[in-house]
C-alpha positions in Angstrom: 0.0 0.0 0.0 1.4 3.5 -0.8 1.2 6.2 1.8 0.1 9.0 0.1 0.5 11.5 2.8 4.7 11.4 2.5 6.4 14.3 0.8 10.4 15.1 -0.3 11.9 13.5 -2.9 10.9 9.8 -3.0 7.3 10.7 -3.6 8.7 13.5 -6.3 10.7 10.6 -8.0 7.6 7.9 -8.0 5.2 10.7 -9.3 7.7 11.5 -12.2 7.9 7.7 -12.8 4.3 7.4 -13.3 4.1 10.0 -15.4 6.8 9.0 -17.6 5.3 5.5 -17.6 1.5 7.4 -19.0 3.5 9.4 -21.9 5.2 5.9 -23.5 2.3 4.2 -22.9 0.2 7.0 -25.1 3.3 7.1 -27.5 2.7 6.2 -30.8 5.6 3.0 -32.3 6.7 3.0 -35.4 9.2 -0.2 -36.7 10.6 -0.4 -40.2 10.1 -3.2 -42.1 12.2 -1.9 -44.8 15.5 -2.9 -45.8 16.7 0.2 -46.0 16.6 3.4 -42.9 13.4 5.0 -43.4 13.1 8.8 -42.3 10.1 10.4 -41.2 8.5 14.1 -40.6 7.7 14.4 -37.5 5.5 17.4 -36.5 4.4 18.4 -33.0 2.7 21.6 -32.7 5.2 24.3 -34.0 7.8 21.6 -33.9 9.3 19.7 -36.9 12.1 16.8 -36.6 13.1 14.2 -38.6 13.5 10.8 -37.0 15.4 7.9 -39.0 14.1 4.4 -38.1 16.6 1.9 -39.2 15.4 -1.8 -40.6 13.9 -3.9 -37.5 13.7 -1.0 -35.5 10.9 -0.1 -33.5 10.9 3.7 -32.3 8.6 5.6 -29.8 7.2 9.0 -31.5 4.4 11.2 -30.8 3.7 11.3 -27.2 0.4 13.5 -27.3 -0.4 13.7 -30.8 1.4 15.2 -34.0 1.6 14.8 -37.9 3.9 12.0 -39.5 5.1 12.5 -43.4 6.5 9.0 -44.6 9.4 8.6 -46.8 6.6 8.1 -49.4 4.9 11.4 -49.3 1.9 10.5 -47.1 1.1 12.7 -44.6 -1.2 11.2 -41.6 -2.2 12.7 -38.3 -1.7 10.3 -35.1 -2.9 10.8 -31.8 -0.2 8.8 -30.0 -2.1 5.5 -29.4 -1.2 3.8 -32.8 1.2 0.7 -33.8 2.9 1.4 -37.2 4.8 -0.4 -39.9 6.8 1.2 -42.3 6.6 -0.9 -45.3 8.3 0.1 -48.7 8.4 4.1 -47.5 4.7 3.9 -46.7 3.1 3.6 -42.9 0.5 0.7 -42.2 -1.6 0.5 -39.2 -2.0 -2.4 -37.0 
């Protein structure tokens, strides 16, 4: 049973690890089936990044929502809950 009436640091550091445990869980995955490294757009708010996914990887993207553009040109939105494959520069949802 937890005590939630303790304070200082400990509880800081199990607060932060639940919340860190939420935002993967919410994260969107993305792995390449490719043989080749795949880069995507990534595009959170005002934010844009490119993230390379090499072949067999499996990468973590999109914790609270954002726009993808595939190495083909497709643009999708994602809310963070979804399970990608990247599959000859195009994204398929499982």
């Amino acid at each position: 049973m937890v005590n939630m009436k303790k304070t200082g640091f400990g509880s800081l550091v199990v607060v932060a690890g639940i919340l860190a445990g939420s935002v993967s869980a919410l994260a969107a995955s993305v792995l390449n089936s490719d043989s080749t490294a795949q880069t995507l757009v990534v595009t959170e708010g005002s934010s844009k990044q490119q993230v390379t996914v090499q072949p067999g990887e499996k990468v973590t993207i999109c914790p609270s929502g954002c726009f993808v553009t595939f190495p083909n040109g497709d643009r999708e939105a994602l809310t963070g809950n979804e399970a990608i494959t990247i599959l000859n520069g195009g994204g398929t949802y499982k």
